[in-house]
C-alpha positions as CSV (number, residue, x, y, z in Angstrom):
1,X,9.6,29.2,19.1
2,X,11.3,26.4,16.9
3,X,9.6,23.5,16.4
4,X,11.5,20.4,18.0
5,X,12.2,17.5,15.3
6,X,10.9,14.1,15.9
7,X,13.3,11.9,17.7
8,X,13.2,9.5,14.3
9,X,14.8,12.5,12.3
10,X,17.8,12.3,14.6
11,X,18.0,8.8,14.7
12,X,17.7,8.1,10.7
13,X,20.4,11.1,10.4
14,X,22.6,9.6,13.1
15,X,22.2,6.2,10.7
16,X,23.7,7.7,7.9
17,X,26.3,9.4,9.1
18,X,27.3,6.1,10.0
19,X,26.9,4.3,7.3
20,X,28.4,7.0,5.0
21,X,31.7,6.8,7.8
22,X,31.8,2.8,7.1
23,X,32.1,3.6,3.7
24,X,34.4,5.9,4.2
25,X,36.9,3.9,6.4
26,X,36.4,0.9,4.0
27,X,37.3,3.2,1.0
28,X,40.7,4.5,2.7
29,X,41.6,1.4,4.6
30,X,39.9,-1.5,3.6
31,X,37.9,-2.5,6.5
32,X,36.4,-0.9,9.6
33,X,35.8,-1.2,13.3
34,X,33.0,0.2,15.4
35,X,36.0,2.5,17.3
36,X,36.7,3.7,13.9
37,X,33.7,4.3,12.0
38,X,32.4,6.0,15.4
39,X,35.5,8.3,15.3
40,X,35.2,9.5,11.4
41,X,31.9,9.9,12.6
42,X,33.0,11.9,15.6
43,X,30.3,10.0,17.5
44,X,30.7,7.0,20.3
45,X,30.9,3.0,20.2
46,X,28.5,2.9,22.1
47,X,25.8,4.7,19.7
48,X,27.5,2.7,16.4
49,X,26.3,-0.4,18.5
50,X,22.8,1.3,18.9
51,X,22.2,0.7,15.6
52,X,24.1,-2.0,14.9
53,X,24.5,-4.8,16.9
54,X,27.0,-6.5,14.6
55,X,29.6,-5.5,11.8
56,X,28.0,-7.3,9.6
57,X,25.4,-5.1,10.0
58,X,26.7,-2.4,9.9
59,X,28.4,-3.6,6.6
60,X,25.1,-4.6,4.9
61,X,23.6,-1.1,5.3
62,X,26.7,0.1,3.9
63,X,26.1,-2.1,0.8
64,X,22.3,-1.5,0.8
65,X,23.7,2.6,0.1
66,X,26.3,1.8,-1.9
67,X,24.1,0.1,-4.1
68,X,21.1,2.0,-4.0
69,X,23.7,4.7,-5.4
70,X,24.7,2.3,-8.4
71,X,20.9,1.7,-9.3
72,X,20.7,5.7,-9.2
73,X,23.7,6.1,-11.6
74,X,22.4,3.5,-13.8
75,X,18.9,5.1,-13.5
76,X,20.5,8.7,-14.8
77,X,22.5,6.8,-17.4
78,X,19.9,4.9,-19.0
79,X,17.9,8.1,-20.1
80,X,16.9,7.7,-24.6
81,X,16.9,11.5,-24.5
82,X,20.9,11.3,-23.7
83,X,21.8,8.8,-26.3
84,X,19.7,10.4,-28.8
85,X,21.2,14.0,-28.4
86,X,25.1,12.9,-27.7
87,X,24.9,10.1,-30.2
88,X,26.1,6.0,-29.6
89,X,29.8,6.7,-29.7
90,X,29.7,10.1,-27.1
91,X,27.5,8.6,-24.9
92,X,28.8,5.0,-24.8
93,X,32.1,7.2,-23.9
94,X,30.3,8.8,-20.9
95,X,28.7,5.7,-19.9
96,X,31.8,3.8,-19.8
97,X,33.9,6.4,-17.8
98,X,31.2,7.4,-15.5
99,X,30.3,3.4,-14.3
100,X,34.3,2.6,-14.0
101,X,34.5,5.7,-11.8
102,X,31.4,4.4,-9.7
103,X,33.4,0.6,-8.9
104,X,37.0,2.6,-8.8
105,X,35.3,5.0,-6.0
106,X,33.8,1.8,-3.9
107,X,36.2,-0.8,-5.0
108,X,37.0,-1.5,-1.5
109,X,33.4,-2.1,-0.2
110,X,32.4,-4.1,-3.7
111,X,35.4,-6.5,-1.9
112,X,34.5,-6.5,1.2
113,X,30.6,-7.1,1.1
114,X,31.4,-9.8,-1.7
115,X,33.6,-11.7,0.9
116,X,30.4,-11.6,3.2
117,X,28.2,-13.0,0.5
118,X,28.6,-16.7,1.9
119,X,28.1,-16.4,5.7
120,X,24.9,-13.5,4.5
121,X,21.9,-14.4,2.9
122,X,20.7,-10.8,3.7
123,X,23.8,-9.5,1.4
124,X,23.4,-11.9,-1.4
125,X,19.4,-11.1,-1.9
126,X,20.2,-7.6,-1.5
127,X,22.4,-8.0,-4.0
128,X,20.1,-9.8,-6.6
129,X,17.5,-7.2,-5.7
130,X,19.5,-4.3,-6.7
131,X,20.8,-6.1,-10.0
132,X,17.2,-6.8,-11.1
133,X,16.5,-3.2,-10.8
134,X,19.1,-2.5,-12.9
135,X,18.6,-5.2,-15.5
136,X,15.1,-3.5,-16.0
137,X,16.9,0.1,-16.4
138,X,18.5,-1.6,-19.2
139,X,16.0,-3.4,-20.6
140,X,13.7,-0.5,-20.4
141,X,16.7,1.7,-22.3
142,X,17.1,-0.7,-24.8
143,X,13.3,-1.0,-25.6
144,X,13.3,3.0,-25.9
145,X,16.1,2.7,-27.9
146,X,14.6,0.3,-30.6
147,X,11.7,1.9,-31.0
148,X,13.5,5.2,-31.4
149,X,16.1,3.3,-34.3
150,X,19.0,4.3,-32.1
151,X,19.8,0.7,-31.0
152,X,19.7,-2.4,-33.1
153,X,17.3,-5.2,-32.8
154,X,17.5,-7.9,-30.6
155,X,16.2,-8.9,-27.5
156,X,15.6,-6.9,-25.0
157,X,16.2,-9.2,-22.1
158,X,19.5,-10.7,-23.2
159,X,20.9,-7.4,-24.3
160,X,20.3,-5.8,-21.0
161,X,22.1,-8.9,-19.2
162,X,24.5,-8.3,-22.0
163,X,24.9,-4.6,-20.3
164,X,24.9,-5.7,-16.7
165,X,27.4,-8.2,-17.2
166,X,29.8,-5.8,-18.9
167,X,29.2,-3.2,-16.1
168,X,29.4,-5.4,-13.6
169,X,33.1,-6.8,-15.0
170,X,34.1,-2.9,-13.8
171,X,35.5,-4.9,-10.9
172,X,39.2,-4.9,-12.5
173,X,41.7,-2.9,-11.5
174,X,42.5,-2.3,-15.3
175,X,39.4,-0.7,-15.6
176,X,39.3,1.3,-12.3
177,X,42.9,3.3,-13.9
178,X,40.8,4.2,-17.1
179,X,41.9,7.4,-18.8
180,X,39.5,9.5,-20.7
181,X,40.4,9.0,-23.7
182,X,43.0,6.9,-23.0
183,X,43.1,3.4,-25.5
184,X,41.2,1.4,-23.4
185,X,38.4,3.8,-23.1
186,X,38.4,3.7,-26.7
187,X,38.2,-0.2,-26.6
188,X,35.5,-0.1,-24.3
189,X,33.4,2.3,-26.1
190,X,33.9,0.9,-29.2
191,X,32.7,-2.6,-28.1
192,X,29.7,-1.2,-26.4
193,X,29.2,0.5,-29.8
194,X,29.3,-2.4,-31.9
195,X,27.3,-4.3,-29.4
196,X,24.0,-1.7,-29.5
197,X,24.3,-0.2,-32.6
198,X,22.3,-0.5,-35.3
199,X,23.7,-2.0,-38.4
200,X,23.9,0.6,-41.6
């Protein structure tokens, strides 16, 4: 006899096959509805509403995933053993084309949660959560990186806002058509290369 599930299995699956339809629908039209998002996720209104009562919401949870996905990206990039094998100029390469893909593939929600930032102080502390976890990815890469002799002096703290500021300029549309290999890749690697390595 199969064991039955507990109901909260269903209900936390149900949740994010919502929130990855929101996502969805924001990523191919810009916005969403509960209709719409219910649709994608071939599931009623009525449940959308079960665990959202609002759009905003729905929206926030959307951002809260979205997000949690960046700090995972940044997580994998930030890893000494990468930069050390690849070397500064290969892996600044892959770290530039990999973090413009990320804001290219969720340009739409970026927009659209950053709209909400003034009328949500939920949004806006999420937000500043999720960037201090990443500052500390970077100031924990960069402190690796010193001691290993792969990334110039400095410190620690202002280089990794150094690194979450350039990231975080992935906004631009410029950006989000990046190339590999294209000139501007090169551009971008080669400023993130001047900016961490160390001097000879």
């Amino acid at each position: 006899m199969t064991e039955l599930k507990p109901a909260s299995d269903k209900i936390r699956r149900t949740r994010l096959k919502l929130v990855g339809a929101v996502r969805d629908e924001v990523n191919s039209n810009g916005d969403f509805s509960a209709e719409l998002v219910a649709h994608r996720a071939s599931i009623s209104p009525a449940t959308f509403y079960n665990h959202f009562t609002t759009k905003d919401q729905a929206l926030l949870a959307a951002y809260e995933n979205m997000m949690d996905g960046l700090v995972d990206l940044v997580a994998n990039q930030c890893r000494i053993e990468k930069l050390l094998d690849l070397g500064m100029h290969q892996f600044m390469a892959n770290w530039v084309l990999d973090t413009a893909a990320f804001f290219s593939e969720n340009a739409a929600l970026f927009r659209l949660a950053q709209a909400a930032f003034s009328r949500s102080k939920e949004m806006r502390n999420l937000f500043r959560e999720h960037e201090t976890t990443v500052m500390e990815h970077h100031r924990r890469f960069i402190e690796l990186g010193q001691a290993a002799k792969a990334i110039r002096p400095g410190d620690q703290h202002s280089m990794a806002q150094m690194l979450t500021i350039f990231a975080e300029s992935w906004h631009h549309s410029l950006v989000q058509n990046l190339k590999p290999g294209d000139a501007l890749h090169e551009e971008l690697t080669s400023s993130l290369v001047r900016m961490l390595a160390p001097k000879n």
